[in-house]
C-alpha positions, 0 to 999 in steps of 0.5 A, spaced: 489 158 330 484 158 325 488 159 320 491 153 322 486 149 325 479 152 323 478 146 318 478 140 322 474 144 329 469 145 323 469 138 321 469 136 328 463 140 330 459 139 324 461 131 325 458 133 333 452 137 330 454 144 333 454 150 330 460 155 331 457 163 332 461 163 326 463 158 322 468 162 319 472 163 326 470 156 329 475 156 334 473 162 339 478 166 342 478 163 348 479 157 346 485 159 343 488 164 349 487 157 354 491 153 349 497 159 349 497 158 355 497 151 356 503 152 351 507 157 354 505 154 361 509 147 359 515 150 356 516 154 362 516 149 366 520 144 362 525 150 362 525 151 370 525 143 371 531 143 367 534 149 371 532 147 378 538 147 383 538 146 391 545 149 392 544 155 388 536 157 386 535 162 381 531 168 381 526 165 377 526 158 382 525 162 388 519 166 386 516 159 383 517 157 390 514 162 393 507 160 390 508 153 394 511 155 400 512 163 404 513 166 410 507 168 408 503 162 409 499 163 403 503 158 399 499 152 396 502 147 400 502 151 406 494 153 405 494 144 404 499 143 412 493 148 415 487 145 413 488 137 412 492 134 418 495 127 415 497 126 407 496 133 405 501 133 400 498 128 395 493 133 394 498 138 391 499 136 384 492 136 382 490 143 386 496 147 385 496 145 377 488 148 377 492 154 382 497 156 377 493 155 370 487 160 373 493 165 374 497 164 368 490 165 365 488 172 368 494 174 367 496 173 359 491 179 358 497 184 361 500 182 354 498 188 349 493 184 344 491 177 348 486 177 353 484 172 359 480 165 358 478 166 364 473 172 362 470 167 358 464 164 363 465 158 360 473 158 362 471 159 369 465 154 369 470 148 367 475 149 371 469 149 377 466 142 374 474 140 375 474 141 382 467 138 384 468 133 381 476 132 383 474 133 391 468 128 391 472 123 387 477 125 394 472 124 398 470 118 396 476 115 396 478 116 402 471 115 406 467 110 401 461 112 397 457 111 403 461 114 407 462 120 403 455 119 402 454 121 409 456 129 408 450 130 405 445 128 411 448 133 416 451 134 422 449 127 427 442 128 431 441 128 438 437 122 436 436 117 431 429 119 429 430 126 429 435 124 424 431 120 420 426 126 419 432 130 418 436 127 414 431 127 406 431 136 408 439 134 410 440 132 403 437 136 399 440 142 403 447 139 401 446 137 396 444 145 392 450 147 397 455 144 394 452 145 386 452 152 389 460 152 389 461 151 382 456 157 381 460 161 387 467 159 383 464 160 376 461 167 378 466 170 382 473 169 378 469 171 371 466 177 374 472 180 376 476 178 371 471 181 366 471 187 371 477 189 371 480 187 363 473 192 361 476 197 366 483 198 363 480 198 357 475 203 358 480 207 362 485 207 356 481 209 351 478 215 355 484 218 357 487 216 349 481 220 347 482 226 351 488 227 351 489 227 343 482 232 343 487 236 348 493 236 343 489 239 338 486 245 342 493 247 345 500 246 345 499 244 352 495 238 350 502 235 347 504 234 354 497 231 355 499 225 351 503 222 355 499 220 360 495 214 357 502 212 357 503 213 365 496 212 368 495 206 365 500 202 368 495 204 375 490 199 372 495 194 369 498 194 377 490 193 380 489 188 373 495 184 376 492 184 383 486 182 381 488 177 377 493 174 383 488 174 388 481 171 384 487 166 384 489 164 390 482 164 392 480 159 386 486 156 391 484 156 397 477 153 397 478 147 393 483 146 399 476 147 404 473 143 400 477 137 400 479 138 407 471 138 409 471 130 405 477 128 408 475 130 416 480 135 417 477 141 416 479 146 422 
């Protein structure tokens, strides 16, 4: 990526008075996994879109299916139906879109020599400014600016002068509780994600280096060789589980979210 496109982000960055870590390298490896991603995730779905039939589903159509919709009921769709009564569907492109681009990005690391963007602070960071700023856009559409506005005063008070007291204290709870989502959703999927690709890292390359210690020892040792090979298929496994999970909660609660600012919050 920097061979092709270093010059011109350098020239960008310059032209914006940043200064890259190395200028050598201005595009970090994050940048360059997030565009891997974005890449391979539109040929996927062009390839799928033009192979998408009802009367004979492919394998791939159906597993794809079953992030919208399962027995389960942890589909996005499924998870929208729960939380918001009227219109939920409207919300589908935009949470489902965020939904599939923190998986894809937790799981490209499963391939030797990439690694997730979402490990990077930044990456998470984004994409929970995406969410804080696409359910108050949602809320204010729904409900007005003033109606929305009212989310932030609190619950309805027993009287209307205990409100007017209430409501400045009111206000400014809401207000560090809601910036505290995006801390929430910054912090969990990067620490984990960070977690578990230093853990299949530090695992591998132990079990590498005793097992090559081991075949210079004994001859039994070169049967030892093949178990950084097995073992480490246990942390792929626990890489992909975590990676689908911090997933589906960067998925479920944008949808609380939005349910909260359109009034159909169970």
């Amino acid at each position: 990526m920097n061979r092709l496109f270093g010059k011109p982000a350098l020239a960008l960055l310059n032209a914006l008075h940043i200064k890259p870590d190395n200028p050598a390298y201005p595009i970090p490896n994050h940048v360059s996994m997030e565009l891997l991603v974005f890449l391979l995730s539109v040929i996927f779905f062009l390839w799928l879109k033009a192979r998408i039939s009802a009367e004979r589903p492919g394998a791939t159509q159906q597993v794809m299916e079953m992030l919208l919709t399962n027995p389960l009921g942890i589909g996005v769709q499924d998870l929208l139906h729960d939380n918001i009564h009227h219109g939920a569907d409207q919300y589908l492109p935009m949470i489902g879109s965020i939904g599939m681009f923190v998986l894809f990005c937790n799981l490209i690391s499963v391939i030797p020599t990439l690694n997730s963007p979402t490990a990077a602070v930044t990456v998470p960071l984004a994409c929970a400014v995406v969410v804080f700023v696409y359910y108050n856009m949602v809320g204010i559409l729904k409900n007005g600016p003033l109606g929305h506005g009212k989310h932030f005063l609190g619950p309805k008070m027993p009287s209307p002068i205990l409100g007017y007291i209430m409501s400045p204290f009111m206000l400014l709870i809401e207000s560090f509780s809601h910036l505290a989502r995006m801390l929430s959703l910054t912090v969990r999927l990067w620490v984990n994600m960070v977690v578990s690709e230093i853990l299949y890292a530090l695992f591998l390359g132990l079990l590498l280096g005793v097992s090559l210690s081991m075949s210079k020892v004994t001859s039994l040792g070169y049967g030892l060789v093949v178990f950084p090979l097995l073992i480490p298929v246990i942390f792929i496994l626990l890489h992909i589980f975590v990676a689908i999970l911090q997933a589906f909660v960067f998925t479920i609660l944008p949808v609380i979210y939005v349910a909260g600012v359109v009034g159909d919050e169970h």
